[in-house]
Steps between C-alpha positions, in 0.01 A plus 500: 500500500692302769262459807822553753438867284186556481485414928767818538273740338202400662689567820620772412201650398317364840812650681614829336202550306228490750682465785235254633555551915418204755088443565414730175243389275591489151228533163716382142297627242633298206404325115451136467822476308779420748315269786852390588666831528173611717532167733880594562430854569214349777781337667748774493227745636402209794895490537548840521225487808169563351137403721359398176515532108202515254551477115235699333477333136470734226385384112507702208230296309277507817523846555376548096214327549388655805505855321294318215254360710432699783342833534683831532267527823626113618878603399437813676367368833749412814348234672421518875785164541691727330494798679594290832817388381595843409417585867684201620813615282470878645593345840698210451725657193605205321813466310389514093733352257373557146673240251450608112487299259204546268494450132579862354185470261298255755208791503462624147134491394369540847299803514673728618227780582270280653824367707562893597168581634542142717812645640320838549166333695739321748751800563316717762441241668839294511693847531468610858636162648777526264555853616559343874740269354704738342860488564452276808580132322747354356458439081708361245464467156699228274486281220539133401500386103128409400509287190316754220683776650798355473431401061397906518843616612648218331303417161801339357527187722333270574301473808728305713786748417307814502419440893851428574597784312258725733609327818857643425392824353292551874761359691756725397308804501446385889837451537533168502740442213801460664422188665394622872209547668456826411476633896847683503418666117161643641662662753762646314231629252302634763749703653605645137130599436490680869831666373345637207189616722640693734708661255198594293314605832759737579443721210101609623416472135215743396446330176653249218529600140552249217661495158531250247561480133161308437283839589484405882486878676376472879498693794322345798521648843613354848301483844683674741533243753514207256785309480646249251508114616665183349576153554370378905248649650407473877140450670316761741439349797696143513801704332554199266764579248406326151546490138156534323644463133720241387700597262448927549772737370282831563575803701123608516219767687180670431502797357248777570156512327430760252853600437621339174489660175607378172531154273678178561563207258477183565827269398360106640194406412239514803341136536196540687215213580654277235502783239828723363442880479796601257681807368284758736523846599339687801453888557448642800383858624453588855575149610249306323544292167296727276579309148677157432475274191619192420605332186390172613269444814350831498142455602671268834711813587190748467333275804827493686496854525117544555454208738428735760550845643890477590573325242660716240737628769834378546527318823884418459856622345754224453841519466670217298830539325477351101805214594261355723595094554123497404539702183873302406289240492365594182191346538131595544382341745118563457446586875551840688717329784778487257420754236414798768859431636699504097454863534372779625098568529178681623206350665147601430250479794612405877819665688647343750435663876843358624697720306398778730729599800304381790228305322469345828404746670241694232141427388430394213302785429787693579719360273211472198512936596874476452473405115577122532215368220225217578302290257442111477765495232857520476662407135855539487635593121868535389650851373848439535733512219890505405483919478282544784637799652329635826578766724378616868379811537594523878300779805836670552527605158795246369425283154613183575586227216343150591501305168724555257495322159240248661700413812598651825655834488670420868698221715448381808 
């Protein structure tokens, strides 16, 4: 990829992306693959007015061998250092940029229980500072090509040509393709998304019901003063206005716990810690998943959905329309950036706080008593198909049609 390129996007994800403001810190959490995309998007971030900017290295193979070598009580444990940069990020709110790029099947033969019960030792403890970071920093998630992903998505080429090939296929689905920077195409996205929002927000949905040929039959129900977001979202406190994922075609919110009832289907497979969970179904009664199988990957989605206490509840509904740019792609892309936004999907585990009116001004507790779900997890999984039809069940009374024959039912 030409460098003159590759320097746009890092701006733009430096600029529109995380919005980095002047005298913010800024944390990259990013693979070794791309050291020369990472150094650019240092200077764009120290361009853009940024204090200072750490790089915090990630390694498949390292992380692999710490699960095979440490204890479940050493994985488990959050070290004291530890703990007093997560009280040093609770007041000064850095800027994170998360750049993926990991090898689709980097993980596969870690142990995956053993890794669980890691992530379950450290949670209580790393949770509450996250909780006072919630919805008060700016985030942004976005992709460069990393060399075995790109022969994953790509198996036919060789490796040289299977990275370009990705850097094109991200680049357009950022909207990049046309040859400009990509600023004055965000915006015009953004506003769309809002479009579609407030339209949706209108209605006061009660619930959503879903149909689809493959045996998808759904009704999940609506938090009263929830309300569906998309595209930028804006800080509390600093009132930062900011992108947080790059490329995003969702019109999303939480939806209440313990109101769904019924069975979805899976229609993408679900690639999860460098494993695929294919051709899957989930049932739910009262709001929690109370049966799923899985044709391939089953025992990995049995401790998705028992990782912990919130986990088999949904923690987010996702609107997505089947014509997608993602899904025209064609492709697979082996990572839930891209495949979460083909179509539409569920989440099981976390909802998101700042899809309540006011989140601002609520407790958390208050909103956890409003239905919005919490758990250490949140897996996104695809649903949406070409006959997708779904239909709002509104407080006034009306039916309202949303999706139609997989894609929006309304203009804007």
């Amino acid at each position: 990829m030409k460098k003159t390129t590759m320097r746009a996007y890092a701006k733009l994800i430096a600029t529109t992306g995380a919005r980095v403001q002047k005298g913010q810190e800024v944390i990259i959490l990013a693979e070794l693959d791309q050291p020369a995309f990472v150094t650019m998007l240092v200077d764009e971030c120290y361009k853009a007015g940024a204090k200072q900017v750490t790089v915090d290295w990630k390694h498949q193979p390292l992380q692999k061998l710490h699960v095979r070598h440490q204890s479940v009580k050493t994985l488990g444990t959050v070290e004291k250092w530890e703990e007093e940069k997560l009280r040093h990020h609770v007041e000064a709110l850095p800027v994170r940029i998360y750049l993926e790029s990991a090898d689709p099947d980097g993980l596969k033969g870690m142990n995956q229980a053993k890794f669980a019960k890691g992530v379950q030792g450290r949670y209580p403890i790393i949770k509450p500072y996250r909780d006072k970071m919630e919805g008060r920093y700016q985030w942004c998630i976005a992709a460069v090509p990393g060399r075995a992903w790109a022969k994953k998505v790509f198996p036919e080429l060789s490796p040289a040509q299977a990275e370009e090939a990705l850097w094109n296929a991200i680049l357009a689905t950022c909207r990049m393709d046309d040859g400009s920077d990509g600023v004055e195409n965000w915006e015009k996205h953004n506003r769309e998304l809002k479009a579609r929002c407030d339209y949706l927000n209108s209605l006061g949905i009660e619930t959503l019901e879903y149909h689809a040929s493959n045996g998808t039959d759904f009704t999940v129900g609506m938090i009263p003063e929830a309300r569906f977001c998309g595209g930028s979202e804006t800080s509390i406190g600093k009132g930062v206005t900011y992108n947080p994922n790059m490329p995003t075609e969702e019109c999303f919110i939480s939806p209440k716990r313990g109101v769904a009832e019924g069975v979805v289907y899976s229609t993408k497979p679900l690639s999860y810690q460098g494993q695929l969970i294919e051709n899957f179904h989930i049932r739910f009664h009262e709001g929690k998943a109370v049966e799923a199988k899985a044709e391939k990957g089953d025992e990995l989605l049995q401790k998705i959905i028992h990782m912990d206490e919130g986990s088999c509840y949904l923690g987010e509904c996702a609107l997505v329309p089947w014509d997608s740019p993602i899904n025209r792609t064609n492709l697979l892309f082996y990572n839930t950036l891209f495949d979460e936004n083909a179509c539409c999907h569920l989440a099981l585990g976390m909802g998101f706080i700042d899809t309540i009116e006011g989140y601002e001004n609520r407790s958390l507790e208050e909103m956890r008593a409003m239905g919005v779900n919490d758990s250490m997890i949140h897996e996104d999984f695809m649903i949406g198909a070409p006959d997708l039809n779904i239909t709002a069940h509104c407080r006034d009374g009306r039916t309202v049609e949303i999706f139609k024959n997989g894609g929006w039912a309304f203009e804007v």
